[in-house]
NUDRENFI-100274 format. One line per 5 residues: for each residue x, y, z of C-alpha. Coordinates in pm, 1 decimal. Last residue first. Layout:
BEGIN
X/Y/Z  ...
REM end
This chain:
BEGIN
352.2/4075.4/-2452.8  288.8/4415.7/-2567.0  549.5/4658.0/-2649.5  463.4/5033.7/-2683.1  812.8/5214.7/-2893.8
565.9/5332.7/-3205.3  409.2/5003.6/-3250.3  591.9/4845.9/-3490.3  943.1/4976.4/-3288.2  1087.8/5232.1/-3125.1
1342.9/5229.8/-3516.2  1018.2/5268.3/-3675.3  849.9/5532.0/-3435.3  1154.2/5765.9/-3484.9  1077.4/5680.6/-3878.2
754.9/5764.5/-3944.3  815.4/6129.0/-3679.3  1115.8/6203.6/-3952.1  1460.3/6236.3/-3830.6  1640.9/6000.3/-4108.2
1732.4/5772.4/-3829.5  2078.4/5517.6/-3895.8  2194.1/5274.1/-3593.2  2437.6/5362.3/-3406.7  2804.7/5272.9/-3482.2
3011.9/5096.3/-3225.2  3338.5/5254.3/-3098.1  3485.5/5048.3/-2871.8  3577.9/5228.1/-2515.9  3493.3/4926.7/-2280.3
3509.6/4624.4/-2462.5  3355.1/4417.6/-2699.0  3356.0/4026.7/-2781.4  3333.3/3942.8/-2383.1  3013.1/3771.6/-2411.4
2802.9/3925.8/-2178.2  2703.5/4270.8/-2345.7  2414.5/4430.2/-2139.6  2188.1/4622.4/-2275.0  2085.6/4955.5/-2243.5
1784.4/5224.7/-2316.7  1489.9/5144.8/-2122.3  1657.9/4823.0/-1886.5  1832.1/4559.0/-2073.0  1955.9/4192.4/-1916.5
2212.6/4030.0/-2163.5  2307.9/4048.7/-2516.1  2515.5/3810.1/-2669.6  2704.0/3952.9/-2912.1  2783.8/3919.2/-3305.0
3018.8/4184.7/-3419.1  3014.3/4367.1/-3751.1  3230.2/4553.0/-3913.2  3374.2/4929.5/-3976.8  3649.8/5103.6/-4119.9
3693.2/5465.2/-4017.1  4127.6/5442.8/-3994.9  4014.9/5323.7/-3581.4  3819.3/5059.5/-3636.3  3403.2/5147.7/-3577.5
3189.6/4857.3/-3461.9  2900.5/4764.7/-3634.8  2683.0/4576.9/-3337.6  2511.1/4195.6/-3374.0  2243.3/3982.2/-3278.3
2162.8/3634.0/-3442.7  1852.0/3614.2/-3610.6  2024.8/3480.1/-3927.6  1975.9/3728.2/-4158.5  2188.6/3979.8/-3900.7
1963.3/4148.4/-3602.8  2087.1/4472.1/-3462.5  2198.2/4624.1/-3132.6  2209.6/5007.1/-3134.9  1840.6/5068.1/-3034.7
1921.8/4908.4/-2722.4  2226.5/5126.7/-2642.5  2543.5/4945.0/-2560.0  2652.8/4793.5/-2201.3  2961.0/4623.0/-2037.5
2831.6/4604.9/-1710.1  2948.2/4767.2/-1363.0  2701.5/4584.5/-1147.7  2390.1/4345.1/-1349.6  2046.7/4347.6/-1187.6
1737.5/4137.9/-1269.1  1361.2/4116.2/-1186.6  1367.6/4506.5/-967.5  1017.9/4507.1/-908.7  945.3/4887.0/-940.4
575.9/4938.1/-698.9  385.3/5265.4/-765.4  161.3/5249.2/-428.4  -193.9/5318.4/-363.6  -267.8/5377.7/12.3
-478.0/5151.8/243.0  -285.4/5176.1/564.2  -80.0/5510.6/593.8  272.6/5606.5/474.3  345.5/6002.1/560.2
586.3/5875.4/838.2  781.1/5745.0/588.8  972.9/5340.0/634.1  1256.5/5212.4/431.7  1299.3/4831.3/404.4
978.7/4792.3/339.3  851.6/4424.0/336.1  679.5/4362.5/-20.7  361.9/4085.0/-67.4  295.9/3921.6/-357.8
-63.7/3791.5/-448.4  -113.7/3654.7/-783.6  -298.6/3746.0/-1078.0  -545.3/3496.3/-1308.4  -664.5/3617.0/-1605.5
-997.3/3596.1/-1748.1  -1113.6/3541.2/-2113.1  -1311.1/3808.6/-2377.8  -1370.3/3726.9/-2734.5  -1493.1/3952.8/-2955.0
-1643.4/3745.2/-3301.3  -1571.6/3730.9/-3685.2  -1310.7/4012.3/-3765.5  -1114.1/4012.3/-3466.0  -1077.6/4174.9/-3164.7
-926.3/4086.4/-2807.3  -1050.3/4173.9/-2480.4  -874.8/4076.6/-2170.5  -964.0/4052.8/-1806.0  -904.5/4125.5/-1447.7
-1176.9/3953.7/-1228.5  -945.5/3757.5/-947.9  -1199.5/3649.5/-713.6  -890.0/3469.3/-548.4  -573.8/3552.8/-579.7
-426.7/3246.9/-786.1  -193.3/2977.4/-581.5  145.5/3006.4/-540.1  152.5/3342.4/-334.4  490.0/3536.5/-327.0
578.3/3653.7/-34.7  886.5/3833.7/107.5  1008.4/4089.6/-198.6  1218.2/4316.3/-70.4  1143.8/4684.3/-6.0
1311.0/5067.8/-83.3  1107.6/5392.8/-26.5  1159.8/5648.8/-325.8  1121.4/5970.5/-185.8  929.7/6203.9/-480.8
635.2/6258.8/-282.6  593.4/6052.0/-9.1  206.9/6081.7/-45.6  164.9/6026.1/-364.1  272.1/5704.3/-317.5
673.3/5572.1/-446.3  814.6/5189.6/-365.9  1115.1/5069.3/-530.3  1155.5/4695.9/-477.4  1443.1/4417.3/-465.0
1370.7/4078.8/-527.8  1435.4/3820.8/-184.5  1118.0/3564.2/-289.1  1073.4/3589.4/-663.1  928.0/3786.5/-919.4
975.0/3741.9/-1310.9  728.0/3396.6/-1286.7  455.1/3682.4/-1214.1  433.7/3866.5/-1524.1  243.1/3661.4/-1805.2
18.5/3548.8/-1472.8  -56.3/3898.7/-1382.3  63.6/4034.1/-1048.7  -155.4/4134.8/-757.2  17.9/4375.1/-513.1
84.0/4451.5/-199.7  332.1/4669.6/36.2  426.7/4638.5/393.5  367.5/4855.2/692.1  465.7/4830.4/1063.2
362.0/5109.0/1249.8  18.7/5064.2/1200.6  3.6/4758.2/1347.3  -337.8/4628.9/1241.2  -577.1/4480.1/1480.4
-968.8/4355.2/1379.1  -1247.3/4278.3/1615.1  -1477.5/4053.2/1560.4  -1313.8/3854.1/1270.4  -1605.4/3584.2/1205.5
-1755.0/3303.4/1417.7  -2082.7/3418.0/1421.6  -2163.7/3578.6/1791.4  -2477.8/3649.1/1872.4  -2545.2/3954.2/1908.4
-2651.0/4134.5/2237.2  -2396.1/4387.1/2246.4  -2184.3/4489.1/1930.2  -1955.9/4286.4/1658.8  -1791.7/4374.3/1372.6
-1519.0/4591.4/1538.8  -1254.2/4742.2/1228.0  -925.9/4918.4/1287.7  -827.7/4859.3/1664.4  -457.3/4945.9/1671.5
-154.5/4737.8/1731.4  -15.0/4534.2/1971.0  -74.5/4159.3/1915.8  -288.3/3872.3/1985.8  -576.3/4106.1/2195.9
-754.0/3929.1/2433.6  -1129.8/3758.8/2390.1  -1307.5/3682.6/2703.9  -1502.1/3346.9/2711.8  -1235.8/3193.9/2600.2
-1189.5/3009.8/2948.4  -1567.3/2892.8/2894.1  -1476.7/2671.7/2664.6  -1165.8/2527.5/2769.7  -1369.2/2444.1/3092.3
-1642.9/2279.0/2888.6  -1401.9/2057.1/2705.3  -1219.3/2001.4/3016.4  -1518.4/1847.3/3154.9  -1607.8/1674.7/2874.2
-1281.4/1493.1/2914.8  -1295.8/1433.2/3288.7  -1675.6/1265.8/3185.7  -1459.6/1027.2/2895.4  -1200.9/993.9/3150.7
-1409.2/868.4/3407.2  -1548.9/648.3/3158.3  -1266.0/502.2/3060.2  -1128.9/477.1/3469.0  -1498.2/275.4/3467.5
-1444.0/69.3/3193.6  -1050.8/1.4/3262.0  -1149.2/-83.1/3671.5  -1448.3/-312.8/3499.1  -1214.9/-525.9/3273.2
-949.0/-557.4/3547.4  -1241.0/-710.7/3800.0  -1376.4/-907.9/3518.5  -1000.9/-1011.3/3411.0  -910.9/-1108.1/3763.7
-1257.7/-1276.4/3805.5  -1139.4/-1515.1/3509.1  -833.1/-1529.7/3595.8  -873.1/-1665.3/3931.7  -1143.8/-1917.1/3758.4
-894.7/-2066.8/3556.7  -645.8/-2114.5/3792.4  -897.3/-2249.4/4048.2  -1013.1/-2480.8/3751.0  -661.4/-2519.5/3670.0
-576.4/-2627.7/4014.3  -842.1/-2893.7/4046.3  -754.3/-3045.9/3718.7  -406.6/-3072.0/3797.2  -521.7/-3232.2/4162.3
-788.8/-3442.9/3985.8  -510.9/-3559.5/3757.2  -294.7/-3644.0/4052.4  -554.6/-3868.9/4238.9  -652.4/-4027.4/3928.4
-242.0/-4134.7/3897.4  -214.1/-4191.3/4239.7  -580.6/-4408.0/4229.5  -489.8/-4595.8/3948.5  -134.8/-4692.9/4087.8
-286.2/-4780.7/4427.9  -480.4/-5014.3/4224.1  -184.5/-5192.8/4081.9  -22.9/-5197.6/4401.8  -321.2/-5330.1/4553.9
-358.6/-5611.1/4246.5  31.8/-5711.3/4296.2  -3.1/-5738.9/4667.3  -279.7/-5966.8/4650.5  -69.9/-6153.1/4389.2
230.2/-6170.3/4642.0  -43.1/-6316.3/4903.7  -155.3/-6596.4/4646.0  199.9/-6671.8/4591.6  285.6/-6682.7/4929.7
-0.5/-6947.9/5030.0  107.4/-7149.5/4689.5  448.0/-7185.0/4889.3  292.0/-7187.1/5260.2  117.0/-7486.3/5127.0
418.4/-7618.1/4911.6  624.8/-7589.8/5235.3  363.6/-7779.1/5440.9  396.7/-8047.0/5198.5  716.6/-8070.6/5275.1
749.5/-8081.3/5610.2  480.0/-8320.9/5596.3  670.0/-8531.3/5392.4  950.4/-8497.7/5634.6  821.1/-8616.3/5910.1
662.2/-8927.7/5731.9  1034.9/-8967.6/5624.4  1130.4/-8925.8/5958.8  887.6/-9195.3/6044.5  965.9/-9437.9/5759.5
1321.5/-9431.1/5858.6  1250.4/-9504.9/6177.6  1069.0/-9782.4/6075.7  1326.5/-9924.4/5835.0  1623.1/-9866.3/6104.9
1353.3/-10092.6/6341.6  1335.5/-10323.1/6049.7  1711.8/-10329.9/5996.6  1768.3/-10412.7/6373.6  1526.1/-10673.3/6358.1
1695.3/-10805.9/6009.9  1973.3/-10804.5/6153.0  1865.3/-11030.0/6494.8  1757.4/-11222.0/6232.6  2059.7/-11264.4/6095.2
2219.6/-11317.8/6406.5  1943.4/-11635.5/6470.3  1981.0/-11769.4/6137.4  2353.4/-11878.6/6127.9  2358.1/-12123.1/5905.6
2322.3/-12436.7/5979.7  1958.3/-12459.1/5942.3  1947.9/-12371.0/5574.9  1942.4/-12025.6/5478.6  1741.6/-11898.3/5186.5
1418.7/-11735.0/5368.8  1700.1/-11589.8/5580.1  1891.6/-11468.5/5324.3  1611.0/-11348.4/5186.1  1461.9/-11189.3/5469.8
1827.9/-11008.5/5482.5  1790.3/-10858.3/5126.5  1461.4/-10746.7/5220.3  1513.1/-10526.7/5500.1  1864.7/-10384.1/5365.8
1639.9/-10324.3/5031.4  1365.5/-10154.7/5264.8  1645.2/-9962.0/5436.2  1777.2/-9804.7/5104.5  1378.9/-9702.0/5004.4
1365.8/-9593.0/5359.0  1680.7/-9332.1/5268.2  1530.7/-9260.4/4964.8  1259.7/-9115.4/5082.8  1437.9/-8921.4/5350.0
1660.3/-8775.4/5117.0  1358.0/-8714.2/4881.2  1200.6/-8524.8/5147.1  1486.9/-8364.7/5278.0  1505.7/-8203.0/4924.4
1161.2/-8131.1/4917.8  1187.3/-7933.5/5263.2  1431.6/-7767.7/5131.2  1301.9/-7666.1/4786.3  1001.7/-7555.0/4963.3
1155.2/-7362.8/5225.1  1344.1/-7209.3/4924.3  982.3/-7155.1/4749.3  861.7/-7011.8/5065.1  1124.4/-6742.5/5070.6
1070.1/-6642.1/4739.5  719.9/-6625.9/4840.0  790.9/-6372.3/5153.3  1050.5/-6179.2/5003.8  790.0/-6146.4/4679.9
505.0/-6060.7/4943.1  763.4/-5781.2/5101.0  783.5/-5648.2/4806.5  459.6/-5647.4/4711.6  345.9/-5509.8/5062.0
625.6/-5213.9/5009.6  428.6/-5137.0/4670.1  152.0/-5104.6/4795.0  243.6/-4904.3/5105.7  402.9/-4720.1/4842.8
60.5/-4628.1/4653.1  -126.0/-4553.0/4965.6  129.3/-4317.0/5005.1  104.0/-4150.9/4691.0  -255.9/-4172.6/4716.5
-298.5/-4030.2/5061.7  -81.9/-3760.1/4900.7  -311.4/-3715.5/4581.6  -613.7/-3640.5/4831.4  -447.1/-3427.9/5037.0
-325.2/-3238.4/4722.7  -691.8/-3212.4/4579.8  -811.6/-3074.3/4964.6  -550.6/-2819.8/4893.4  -660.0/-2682.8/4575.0
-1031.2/-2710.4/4614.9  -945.2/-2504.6/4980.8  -716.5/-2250.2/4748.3  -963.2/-2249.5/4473.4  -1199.6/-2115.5/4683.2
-1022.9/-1854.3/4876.4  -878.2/-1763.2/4457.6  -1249.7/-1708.3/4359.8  -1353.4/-1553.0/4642.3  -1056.3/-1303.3/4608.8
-1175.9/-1221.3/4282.6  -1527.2/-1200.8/4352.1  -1444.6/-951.3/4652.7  -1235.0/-731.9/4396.1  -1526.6/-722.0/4139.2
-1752.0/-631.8/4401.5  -1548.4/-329.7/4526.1  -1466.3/-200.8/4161.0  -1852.3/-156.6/4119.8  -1909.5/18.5/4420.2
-1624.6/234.7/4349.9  -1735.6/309.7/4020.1  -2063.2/387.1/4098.6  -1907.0/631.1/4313.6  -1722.6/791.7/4045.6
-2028.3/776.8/3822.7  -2206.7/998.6/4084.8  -1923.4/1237.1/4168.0  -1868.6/1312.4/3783.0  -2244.1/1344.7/3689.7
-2215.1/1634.4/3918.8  -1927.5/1769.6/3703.3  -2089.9/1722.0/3393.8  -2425.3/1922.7/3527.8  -2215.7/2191.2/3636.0
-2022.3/2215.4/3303.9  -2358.0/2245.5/3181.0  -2483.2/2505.4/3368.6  -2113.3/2741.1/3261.7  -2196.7/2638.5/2909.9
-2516.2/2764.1/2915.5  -2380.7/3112.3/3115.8  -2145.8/3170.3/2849.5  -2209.0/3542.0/2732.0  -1915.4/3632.8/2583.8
-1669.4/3903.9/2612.8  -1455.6/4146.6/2409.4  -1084.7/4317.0/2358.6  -914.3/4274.5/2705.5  -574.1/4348.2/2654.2
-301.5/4063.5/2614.0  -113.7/4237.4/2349.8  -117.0/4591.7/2339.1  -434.8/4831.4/2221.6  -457.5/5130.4/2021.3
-827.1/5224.9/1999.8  -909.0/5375.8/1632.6  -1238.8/5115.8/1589.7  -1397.8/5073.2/1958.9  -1279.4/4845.5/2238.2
-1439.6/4695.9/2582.4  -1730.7/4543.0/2385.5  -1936.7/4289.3/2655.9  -2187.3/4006.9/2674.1  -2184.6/3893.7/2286.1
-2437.4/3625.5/2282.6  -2311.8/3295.1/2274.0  -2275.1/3019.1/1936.7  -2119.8/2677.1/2025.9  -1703.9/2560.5/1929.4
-1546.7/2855.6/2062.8  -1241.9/2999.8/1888.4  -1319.5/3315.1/1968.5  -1217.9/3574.9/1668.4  -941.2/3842.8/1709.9
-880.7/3947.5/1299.3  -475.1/3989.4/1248.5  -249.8/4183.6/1082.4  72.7/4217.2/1110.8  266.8/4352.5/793.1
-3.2/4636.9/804.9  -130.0/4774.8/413.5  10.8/4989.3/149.5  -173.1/4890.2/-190.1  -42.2/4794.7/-507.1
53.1/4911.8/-860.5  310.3/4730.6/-1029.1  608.8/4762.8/-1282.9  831.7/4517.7/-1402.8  1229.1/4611.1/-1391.2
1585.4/4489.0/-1571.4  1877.7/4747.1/-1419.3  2163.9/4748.0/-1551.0  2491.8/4946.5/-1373.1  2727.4/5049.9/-1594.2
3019.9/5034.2/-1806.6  3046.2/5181.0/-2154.1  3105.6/5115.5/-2541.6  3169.5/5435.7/-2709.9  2871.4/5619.4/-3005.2
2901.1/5699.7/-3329.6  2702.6/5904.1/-3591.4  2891.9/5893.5/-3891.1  2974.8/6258.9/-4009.4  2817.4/6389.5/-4282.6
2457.2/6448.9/-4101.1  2655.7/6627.4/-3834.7  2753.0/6923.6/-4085.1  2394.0/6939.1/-4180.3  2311.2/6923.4/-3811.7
2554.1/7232.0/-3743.4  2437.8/7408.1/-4032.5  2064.2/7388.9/-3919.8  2184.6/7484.2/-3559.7  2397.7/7797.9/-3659.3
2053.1/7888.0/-3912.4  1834.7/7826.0/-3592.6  2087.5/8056.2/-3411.5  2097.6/8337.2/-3627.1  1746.2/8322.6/-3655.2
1685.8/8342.5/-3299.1  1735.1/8195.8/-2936.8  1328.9/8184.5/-2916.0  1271.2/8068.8/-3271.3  1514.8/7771.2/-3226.9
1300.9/7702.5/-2885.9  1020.2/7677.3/-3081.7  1136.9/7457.9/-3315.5  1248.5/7213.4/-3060.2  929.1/7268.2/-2928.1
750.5/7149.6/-3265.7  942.7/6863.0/-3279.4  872.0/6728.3/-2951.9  495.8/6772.5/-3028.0  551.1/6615.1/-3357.8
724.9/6332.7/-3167.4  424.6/6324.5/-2891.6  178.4/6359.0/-3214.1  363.9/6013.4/-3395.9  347.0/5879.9/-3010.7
-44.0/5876.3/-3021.0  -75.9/5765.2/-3399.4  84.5/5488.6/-3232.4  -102.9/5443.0/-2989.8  -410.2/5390.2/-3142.5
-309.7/5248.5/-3450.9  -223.1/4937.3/-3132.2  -543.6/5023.3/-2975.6  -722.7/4917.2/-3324.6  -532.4/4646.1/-3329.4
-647.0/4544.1/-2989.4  -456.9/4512.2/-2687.2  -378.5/4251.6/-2488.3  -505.4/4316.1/-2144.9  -291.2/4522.3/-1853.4
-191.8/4792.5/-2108.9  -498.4/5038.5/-2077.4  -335.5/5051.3/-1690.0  4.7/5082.1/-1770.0  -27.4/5352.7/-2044.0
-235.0/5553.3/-1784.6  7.2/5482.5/-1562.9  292.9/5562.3/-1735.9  138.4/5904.8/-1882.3  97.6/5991.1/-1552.1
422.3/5902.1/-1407.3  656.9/6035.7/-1686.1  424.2/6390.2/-1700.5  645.3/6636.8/-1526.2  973.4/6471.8/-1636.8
837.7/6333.4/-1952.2  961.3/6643.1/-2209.8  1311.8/6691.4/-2107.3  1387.0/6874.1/-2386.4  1724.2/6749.6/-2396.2
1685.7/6406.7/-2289.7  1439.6/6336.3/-2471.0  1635.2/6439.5/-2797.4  1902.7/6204.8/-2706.8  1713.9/5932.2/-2628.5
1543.3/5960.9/-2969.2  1874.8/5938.5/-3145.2  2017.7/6237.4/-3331.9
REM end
């Protein structure tokens, strides 16, 4: 008969399971020592003997007749092969806990001031139930309430040095552009004149041009008549001369008298002559006169349009330069002015700033509650100065969780969303159900569980680290109160309606690999490799499909001695340490 079987009947842990299990748990939490491990198992070898020796008296109770029917029964029994049917079923895979029932809102009601006050008033006491936005304490804050006066009369001072400030910066900016306007203007007037002192130039040089071209053509003319003129005396002179010859040659037949009556005539035409050409040479040279006379004018004109130039074009630079300047110096006062409004609206933030500061600071003067809930702890009372720390603490005691701190070999089993089974002493036998909703990554903090481990040279001892997780109940007891111990059951893995075999059924072949001997229906018998699953105390799951629900699998072989019940549990009588 399996172990199981024979718990089952004599039902030997049901008053004890929880006791015995925490004990166990709780010497279990390190790595145990050899010594432990004879320990323990010399413990289960007296819990077998125990069960044995109520089995016997039980036999002695019924009778002889009976322990003789039972004797022959089990002898009959130990000819059969001892068999057992493949089954579906839930699986459960668990890790066990203890914890501690505490508020799933919590919170410590602290000022967050930024100096240190005297505690004025303490309008709540530890038990007080209290809802959110009540009154808890107050603060003495009469400094900060002087120097927020202070601030705010250094405030209306700076605000009208401001103003006195901004006021001179404006008038030097609009000095600066009245200024620059009259340098401005008087710049343009100047570089008008210019311009037209410039095209009167130019007009005069025009006009001298007109005026020396014209004197050239008068020139030209009165050359030409010249040369007519000239040349019309030259022609006269021959006439004159030709005739005094032929008078000088004539004899006195000839006709002398008419010839000198033509040479008369001629010399009169001669004299003329002469005279207009006299005329004309004035003409002429009164031409070249007004001629070089023109020319001297035109270059007159040239050198004032030339100058005119110089002064346009220094007239116009001035006038650029002039504007700049004004330009310039526009800016500059612009930015002065600009610069001081930004320094002074700075400052008047910087003072507005402090100001707000000081306000914020005194507005937390009185502390309210964050939450409903009730008052569980007040660290604070009259007079003191206030540190900074949780002055008054709220739990809601109506809203409970569950925690625990989980060893490191244990914790990567629990995640976020597990289901939990909750039991305290104080709900009795009600098993409240929870999820899992926090799981800390980071070590718990002053953590100081430890192992010991032997050996034969030294003892060493090492710490290990646990983590926080915390369990939302999904089923509340009014029994529940803050700061009660409570059996936690992390449910780690959970197969529905499996294909399961006992535990102590599945074997290992030379290989490692796992197998079952599995009955054929004329007796014969073989072995099946499987791939077990999740297990919880006495199942596993079968995942691989190579059984199925009803096969006959053969259990594995006890001889019904204490030795070898504690054999097939294991090394260490059934007590598994990781």
């Amino acid at each position: 008969m399996k172990l199981k079987n024979v718990l089952e009947k004599i039902k030997f842990w049901n008053k004890e399971e929880e006791y015995l299990d925490e004990d166990l748990d709780e010497s279990l939490e390190g790595e145990p020592s050899d010594a432990d491990k004879k320990f323990f198992k010399k413990l289960n070898k007296k819990i077998v003997a125990a069960m044995v020796a109520a089995a016997l008296i039980i036999s002695a109770i019924v009778g002889v007749t009976g322990v003789k029917n039972v004797m022959a029964k089990n002898d009959e029994e130990a000819n059969n092969i001892a068999t057992v049917s493949v089954v579906k079923q839930d699986v459960q895979k668990t890790l066990s806990a203890t914890g501690t029932i505490i508020s799933a809102e919590e919170s410590g009601q602290f000022a967050t001031v930024t100096g240190s006050y005297p505690v004025e008033e303490v309008y709540v006491k530890v038990g007080d139930v209290v809802k959110k936005g009540d009154p808890l304490y107050k603060l003495d804050m009469s400094t900060m309430e002087e120097t927020l006066s202070f601030q705010q009369q250094a405030l209306d001072l700076q605000n009208q040095q401001n103003a006195i400030s901004q006021q001179n910066a404006d008038k030097a900016l609009q000095d600066a552009k009245d200024a620059g306007a009259v340098q401005v203007n008087d710049a343009n007037r100047s570089l008008a004149q210019a311009k037209q002192d410039k095209a009167a130039a130019d007009r005069q040089q025009s006009n001298s041009n007109s005026q020396l071209d014209s004197a050239r053509n008068a020139e030209s003319d009165a050359k030409q008549a010249y040369d007519n003129a000239n040349s019309n005396v030259s022609s006269i002179q021959s006439k004159v001369n030709d005739i005094q010859k032929q008078i000088d040659a004539a004899d006195e037949t000839a006709n002398v008298d008419e010839l000198k009556k033509s040479l008369d005539a001629a010399k009169a035409d001669l004299n003329s002559a002469m005279s207009d050409r006299d005329g004309k040479k004035s003409a002429y040279d009164s031409a070249v006169s007004n001629r070089q006379s023109a020319e001297q004018t035109l270059q007159s004109a040239k050198d004032g349009a030339a100058t005119a130039a110089r002064s346009l074009d220094s007239a116009s630079a001035s006038a650029a330069n002039t504007q700049n300047t004004a330009n310039n110096n526009i800016i500059s006062q612009y930015q002065a002015a600009r610069t001081n409004e930004l320094s002074s609206k700075a400052n008047t933030l910087s003072s507005q700033q402090e100001i707000a500061k000081s306000k914020e600071e005194l507005s937390k003067a009185v502390v309210c509650a964050s939450q409903d809930g009730t008052v569980t702890n007040v660290n604070i009372v009259k007079g003191q100065t206030y540190s900074g720390t949780d002055a008054v603490v709220i739990d809601n005691v109506t809203s409970l969780k569950a925690t625990a701190d989980i060893d490191e070999a244990q914790i990567p089993q629990i995640a976020v969303g597990q289901k939990v089974q909750i039991k305290t002493d104080a709900t009795g036998d009600e098993i409240l159900e929870g999820t899992v909703s926090f799981v800390s990554p980071t070590a718990t903090k002053n953590s100081t569980k430890t192992t010991e481990g032997e050996s034969s040279t030294a003892s060493v001892s090492k710490s290990r680290a646990t983590y926080r997780v915390d369990v939302t109940l999904d089923t509340l007891n009014e029994n529940l109160r803050l700061g009660m111990t409570a059996k936690m059951t992390f449910i780690t893995a959970d197969a529905k309606n499996a294909l399961v075999v006992p535990t102590t059924d599945l074997q290992t072949d030379a290989e490692g690999n796992k197998y079952v001997v599995v009955q054929n229906a004329n007796g014969s018998t073989k072995n099946v490799t499987v791939t077990p699953g999740i297990s919880d105390d006495f199942y596993t799951e079968i995942k691989d499909g190579k059984l199925k629900e009803g096969d006959v699998i053969v259990e594995a072989g006890l001889d019904g001695s204490a030795d070898a019940v504690l054999d097939e549990m294991g090394a260490d009588g059934g007590i598994y340490f990781e």
